[in-house]
C-alpha positions in Angstrom: 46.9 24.9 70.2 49.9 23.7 69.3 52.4 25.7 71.8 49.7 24.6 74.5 50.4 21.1 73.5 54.1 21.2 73.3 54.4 23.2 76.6 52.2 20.7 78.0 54.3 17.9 76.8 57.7 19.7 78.3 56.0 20.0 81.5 54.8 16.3 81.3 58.2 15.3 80.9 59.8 17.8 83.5 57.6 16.5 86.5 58.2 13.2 86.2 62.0 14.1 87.1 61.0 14.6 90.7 58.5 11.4 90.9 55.2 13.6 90.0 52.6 12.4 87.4 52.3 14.7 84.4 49.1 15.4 84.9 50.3 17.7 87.4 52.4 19.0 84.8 50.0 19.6 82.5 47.8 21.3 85.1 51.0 23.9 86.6 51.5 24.8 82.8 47.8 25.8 82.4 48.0 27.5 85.4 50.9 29.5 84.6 50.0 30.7 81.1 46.3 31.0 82.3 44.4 34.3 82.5 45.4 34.2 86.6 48.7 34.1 86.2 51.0 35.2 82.8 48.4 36.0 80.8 49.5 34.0 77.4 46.2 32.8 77.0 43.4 35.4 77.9 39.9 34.7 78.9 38.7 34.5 75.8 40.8 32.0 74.5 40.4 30.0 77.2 36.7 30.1 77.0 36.9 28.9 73.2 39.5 26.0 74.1 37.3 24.7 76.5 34.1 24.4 74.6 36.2 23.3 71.9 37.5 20.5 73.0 36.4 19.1 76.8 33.9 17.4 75.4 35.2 15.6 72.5 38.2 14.6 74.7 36.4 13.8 77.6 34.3 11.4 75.3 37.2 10.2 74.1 38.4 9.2 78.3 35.1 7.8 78.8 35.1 5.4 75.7 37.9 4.3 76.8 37.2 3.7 80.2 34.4 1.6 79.0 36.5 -0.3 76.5 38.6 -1.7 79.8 35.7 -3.1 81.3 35.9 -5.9 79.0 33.8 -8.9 80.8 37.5 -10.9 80.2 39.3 -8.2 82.3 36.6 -7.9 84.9 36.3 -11.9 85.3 36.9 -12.3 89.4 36.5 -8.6 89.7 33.0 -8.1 88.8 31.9 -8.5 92.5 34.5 -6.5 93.7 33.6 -3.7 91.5 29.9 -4.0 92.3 30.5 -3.5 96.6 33.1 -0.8 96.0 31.2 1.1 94.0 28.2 1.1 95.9 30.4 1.5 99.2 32.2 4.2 98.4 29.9 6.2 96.4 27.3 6.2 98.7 29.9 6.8 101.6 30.9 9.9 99.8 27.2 10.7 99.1 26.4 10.3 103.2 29.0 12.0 104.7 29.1 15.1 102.4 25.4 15.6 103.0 25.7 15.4 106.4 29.1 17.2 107.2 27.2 20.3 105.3 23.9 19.9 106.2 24.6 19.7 110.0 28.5 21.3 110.5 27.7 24.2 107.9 25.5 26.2 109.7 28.0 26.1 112.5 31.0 27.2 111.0 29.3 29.5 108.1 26.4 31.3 110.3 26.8 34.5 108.1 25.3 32.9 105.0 21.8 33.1 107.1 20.5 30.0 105.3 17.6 28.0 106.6 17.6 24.2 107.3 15.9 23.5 104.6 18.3 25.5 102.7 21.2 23.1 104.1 19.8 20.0 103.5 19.2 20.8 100.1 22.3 21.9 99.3 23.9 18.9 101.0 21.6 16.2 99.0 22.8 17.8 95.3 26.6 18.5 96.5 26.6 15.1 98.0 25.3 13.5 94.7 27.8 15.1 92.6 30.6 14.0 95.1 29.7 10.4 93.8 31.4 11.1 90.6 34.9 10.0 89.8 37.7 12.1 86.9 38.3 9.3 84.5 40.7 11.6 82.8 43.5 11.6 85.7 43.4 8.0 86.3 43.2 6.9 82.5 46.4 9.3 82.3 48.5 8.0 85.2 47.5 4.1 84.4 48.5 4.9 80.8 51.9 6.6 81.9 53.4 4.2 84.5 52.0 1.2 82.3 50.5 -0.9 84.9 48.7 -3.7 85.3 46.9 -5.8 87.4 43.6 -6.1 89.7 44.4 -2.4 91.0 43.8 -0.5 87.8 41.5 -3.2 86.7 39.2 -2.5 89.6 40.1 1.5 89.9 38.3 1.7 86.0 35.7 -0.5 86.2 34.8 1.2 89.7 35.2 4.8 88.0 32.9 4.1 85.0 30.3 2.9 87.2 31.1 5.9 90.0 29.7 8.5 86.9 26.9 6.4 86.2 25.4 6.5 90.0 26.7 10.1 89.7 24.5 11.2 86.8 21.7 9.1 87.9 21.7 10.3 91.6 22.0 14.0 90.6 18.4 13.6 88.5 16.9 11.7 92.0 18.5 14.4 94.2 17.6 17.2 92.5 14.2 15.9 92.0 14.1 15.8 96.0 15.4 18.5 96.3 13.0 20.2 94.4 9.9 18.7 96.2 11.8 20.0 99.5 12.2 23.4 98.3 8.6 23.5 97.6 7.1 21.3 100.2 5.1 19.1 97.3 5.2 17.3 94.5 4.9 19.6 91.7 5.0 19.3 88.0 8.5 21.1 87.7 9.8 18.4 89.7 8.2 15.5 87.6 9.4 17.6 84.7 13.2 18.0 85.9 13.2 13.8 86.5 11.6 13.1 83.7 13.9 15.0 81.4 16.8 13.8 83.2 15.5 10.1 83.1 15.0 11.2 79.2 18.6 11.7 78.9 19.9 9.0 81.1 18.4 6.5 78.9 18.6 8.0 75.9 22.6 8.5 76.7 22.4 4.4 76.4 20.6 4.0 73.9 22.6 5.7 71.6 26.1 4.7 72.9 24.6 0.7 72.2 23.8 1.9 68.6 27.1 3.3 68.0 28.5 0.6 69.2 26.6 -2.0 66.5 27.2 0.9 64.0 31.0 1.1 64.0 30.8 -3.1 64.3 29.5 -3.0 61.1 31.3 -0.3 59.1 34.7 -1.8 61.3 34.3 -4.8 59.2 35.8 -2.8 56.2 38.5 -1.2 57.6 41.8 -2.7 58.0 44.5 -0.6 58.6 44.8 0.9 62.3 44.9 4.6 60.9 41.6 3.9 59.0 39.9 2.2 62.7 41.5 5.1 64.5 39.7 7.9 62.2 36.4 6.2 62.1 36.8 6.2 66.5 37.9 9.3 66.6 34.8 11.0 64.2 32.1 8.7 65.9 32.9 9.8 69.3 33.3 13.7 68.5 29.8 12.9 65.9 28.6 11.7 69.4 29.4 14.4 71.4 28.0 17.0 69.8 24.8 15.1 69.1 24.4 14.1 72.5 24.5 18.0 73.7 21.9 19.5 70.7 19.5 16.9 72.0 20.6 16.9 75.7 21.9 13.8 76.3 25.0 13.3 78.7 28.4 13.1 76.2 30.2 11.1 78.9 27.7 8.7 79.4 27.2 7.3 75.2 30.6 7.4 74.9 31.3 5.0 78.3 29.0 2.6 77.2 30.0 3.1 73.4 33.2 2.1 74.9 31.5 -0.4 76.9 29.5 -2.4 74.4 31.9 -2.4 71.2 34.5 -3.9 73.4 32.1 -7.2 74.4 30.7 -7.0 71.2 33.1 -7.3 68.8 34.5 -11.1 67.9 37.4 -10.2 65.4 40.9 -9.4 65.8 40.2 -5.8 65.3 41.9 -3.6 68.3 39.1 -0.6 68.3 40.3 0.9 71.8 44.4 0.5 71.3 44.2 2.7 68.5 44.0 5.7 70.2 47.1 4.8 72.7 49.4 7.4 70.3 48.0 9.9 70.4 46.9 10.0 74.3 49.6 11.6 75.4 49.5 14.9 73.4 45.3 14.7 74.1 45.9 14.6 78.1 48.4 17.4 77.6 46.3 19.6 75.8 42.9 18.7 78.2 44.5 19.3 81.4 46.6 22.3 80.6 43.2 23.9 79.0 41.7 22.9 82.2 44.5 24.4 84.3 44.4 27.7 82.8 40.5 27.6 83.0 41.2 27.6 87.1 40.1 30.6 88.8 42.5 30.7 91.9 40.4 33.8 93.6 37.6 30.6 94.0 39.7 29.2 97.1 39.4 32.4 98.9 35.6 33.1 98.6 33.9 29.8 99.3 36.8 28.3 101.7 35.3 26.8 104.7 32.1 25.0 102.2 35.5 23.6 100.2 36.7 21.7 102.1 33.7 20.4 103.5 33.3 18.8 100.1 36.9 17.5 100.0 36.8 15.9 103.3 33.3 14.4 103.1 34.1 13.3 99.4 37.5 11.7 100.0 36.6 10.9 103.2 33.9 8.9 102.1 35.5 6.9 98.6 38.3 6.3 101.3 36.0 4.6 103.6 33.9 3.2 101.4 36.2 1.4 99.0 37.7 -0.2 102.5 34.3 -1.3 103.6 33.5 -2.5 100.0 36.9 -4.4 99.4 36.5 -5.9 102.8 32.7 -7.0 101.7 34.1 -8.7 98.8 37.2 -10.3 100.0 39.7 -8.7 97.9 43.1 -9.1 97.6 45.2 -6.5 99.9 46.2 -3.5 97.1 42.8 -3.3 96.3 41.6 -2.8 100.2 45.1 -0.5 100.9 45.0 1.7 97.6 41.7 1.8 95.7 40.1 4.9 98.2 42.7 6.9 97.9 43.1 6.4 93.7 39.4 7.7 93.4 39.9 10.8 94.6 40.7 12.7 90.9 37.1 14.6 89.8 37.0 17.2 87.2 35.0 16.7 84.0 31.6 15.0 85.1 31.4 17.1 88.3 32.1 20.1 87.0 29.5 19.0 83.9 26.6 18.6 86.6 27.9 21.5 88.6 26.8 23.8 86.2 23.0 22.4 85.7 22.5 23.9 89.2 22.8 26.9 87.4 19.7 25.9 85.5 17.2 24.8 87.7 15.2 28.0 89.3 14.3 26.4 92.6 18.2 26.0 93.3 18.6 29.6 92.6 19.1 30.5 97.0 22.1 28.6 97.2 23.5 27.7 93.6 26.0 30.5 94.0 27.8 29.7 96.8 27.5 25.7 96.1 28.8 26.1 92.6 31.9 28.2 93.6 32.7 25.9 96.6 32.3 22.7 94.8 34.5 24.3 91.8 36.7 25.6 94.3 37.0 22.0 95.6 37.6 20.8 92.2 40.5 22.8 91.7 42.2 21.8 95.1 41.8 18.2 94.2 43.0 18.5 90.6 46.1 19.3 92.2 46.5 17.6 95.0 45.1 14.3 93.7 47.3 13.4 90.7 50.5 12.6 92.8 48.7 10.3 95.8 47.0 8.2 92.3 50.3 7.9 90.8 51.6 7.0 94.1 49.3 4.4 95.5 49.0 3.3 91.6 53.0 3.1 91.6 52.6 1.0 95.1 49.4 -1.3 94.6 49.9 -2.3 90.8 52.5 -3.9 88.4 53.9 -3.5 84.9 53.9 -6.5 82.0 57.8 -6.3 82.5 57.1 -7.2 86.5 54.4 -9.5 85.3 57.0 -11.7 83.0 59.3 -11.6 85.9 57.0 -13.1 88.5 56.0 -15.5 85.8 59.4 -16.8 85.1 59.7 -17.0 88.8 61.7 -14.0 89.5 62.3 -13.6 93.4 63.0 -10.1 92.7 59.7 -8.7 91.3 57.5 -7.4 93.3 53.6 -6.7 93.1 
């Protein structure tokens, strides 16, 4: 673990020489000592790193997310955040389904699928494509140290991007379902229900951690002794939220969330994991790099990038129509589409429950390889157009003191 996270690291660091984030970094180094590639880390490994740790560290993105959704940061944005969402989401949600549903059969007549089988397909990809990577944007934000109603809106738009997205894929599939079998029958109450089940329970138990670590916080005052009982409450979380089925992602976001507005002391419960992001985002996206299976590309191409042009498509669209809706400032109407384009850890979470719904069984093969296909063209091809329009649209607090003492020469 420790050579992964130091190669990680040099990679980081090596990118950023030629203006790329090091997210990218971290991804090219998983690729190249991947299974695919070199071969220093074999499928096994791989396989064991991933279980090991996605979760835990994606709970730890998602808590964090939540705890910069403050209602003090989002004051004047809250609107904002609200119509872009909403726009852009169900943009992406729209034109997925319908470039697949109606522009599939077309250009893919060999898979010999029905209508029926289309549209279906196209309501659960399209839900998925709702969903936004916290991970890549909590990773660029944190490395060029910006500030501003950009990345103020860009995560409080993300966190609630992955709440549509889990809550849509339990309606969709639902339909879906009912579709499939032409009436309402009590597999498909059963799949909502249990979804709805772990939706709220999700909530529930990210608000109760929340008043939990409020209370025992109240004894701890040193940073390393806040930043140990974070660190165990959101990996306790994690795995309690997968033995009793509950979404990891979504307790920790509004773990994050909650204990953020909650708390009235001085105590800083989300800084505290600021040192040691960095090695954490090396290690997650170079595991997640060498997890990529390149061969994916070839076998599900033309349904790939149906997905990536109807999903970035629509958040690009969307956020416009949103921002314009809301009467926000200009980098939020310029930049904020193409900053949600990073998706990795929530859709390729709900990707795989299409594995476990029976009904889905006709076409989960093909729309689990395409949309994991897609997932690996836009893990690389997303991180440098965030750090870019990130880099364009926002500010740092050195900028910030500048235009405050009236420096002509900052810009914003």
């Amino acid at each position: 673990m420790a050579i992964i996270v130091t190669l990680g690291l040099l990679a980081g660091r090596t990118v950023r020489f030629i203006r790329m984030p090091a997210v990218t970094g971290y991804l090219l180094i998983g690729i190249l000592i991947g299974p695919w590639m070199v071969g220093v880390l074999d499928y096994d490994t791989v396989d064991v790193l991933s279980h090991a740790f996605t979760n835990p560290i994606l709970g730890v993105i998602a808590y964090m997310i939540g705890g910069n959704a403050s209602f003090q940061n989002l004051v004047g944005l809250k609107k904002a955040i609200l119509y872009i969402s909403i726009a852009e989401a169900g943009m992406a949600f729209i034109i997925t389904l319908l470039l697949i549903t109606y522009i599939g059969p077309i250009l893919m007549p060999e898979l010999s699928l029905d209508f029926r089988s289309w549209l279906v397909m196209g309501i659960v990809i399209g839900s998925i494509c709702m969903a936004t990577a916290p991970a890549v944007s909590m990773a660029i934000v944190d490395e060029l140290k910006v500030i501003g109603s950009l990345p103020t809106a860009l995560l409080g738009v993300i966190a609630l991007d992955n709440l549509y997205a889990i809550v849509g894929f339990s309606i969709c599939t639902w339909i879906a379902i009912i579709i499939i079998e032409g009436s309402v029958s009590t597999d498909a109450i059963g799949v909502v229900l249990e979804q709805l089940f772990s939706i709220l329970g999700s909530v529930l138990l990210g608000v109760v951690l929340a008043y939990f670590m409020s209370f025992v916080g109240q004894i701890t005052w040193q940073k390393y002794q806040r930043l140990i009982l974070v660190m165990g409450i959101i990996m306790a979380s994690s795995q309690i939220a997968l033995t009793i089925g509950l979404f990891p992602i979504l307790v920790n976001l509004v773990f994050g969330f909650t204990i953020v507005n909650l708390q009235a002391d001085d105590k800083d419960y989300i800084g505290v994991i600021k040192p040691i992001q960095e090695p954490m985002f090396a290690l997650f996206f170079s595991v997640a790099g060498a997890h990529m299976n390149l061969d994916m590309l070839r076998s599900a191409g033309i349904l790939t990038m149906l997905i990536v042009l109807g999903r970035d498509g629509g958040k690009i669209i969307g956020s416009w129509i949103g921002a314009v809706s809301a009467d926000t400032t200009g980098p939020i109407r310029k930049y904020l589409g193409f900053a949600l384009m990073p998706k990795a850890g929530v859709t390729i979470g709900l990707t795989m429950l299409i594995t476990e719904i029976p009904q889905l069984d006709p076409i989960s093969n093909i729309a689990v390889t395409a949309i994991l296909a897609s997932t690996l063209i836009n893990e690389l091809s997303a991180p440098p157009i965030s750090r870019f329009v990130l880099a364009r649209g926002a500010y740092t607090r050195d900028q910030e003191y500048a235009i405050k003492n009236n420096d002509r020469g900052a810009t914003i």
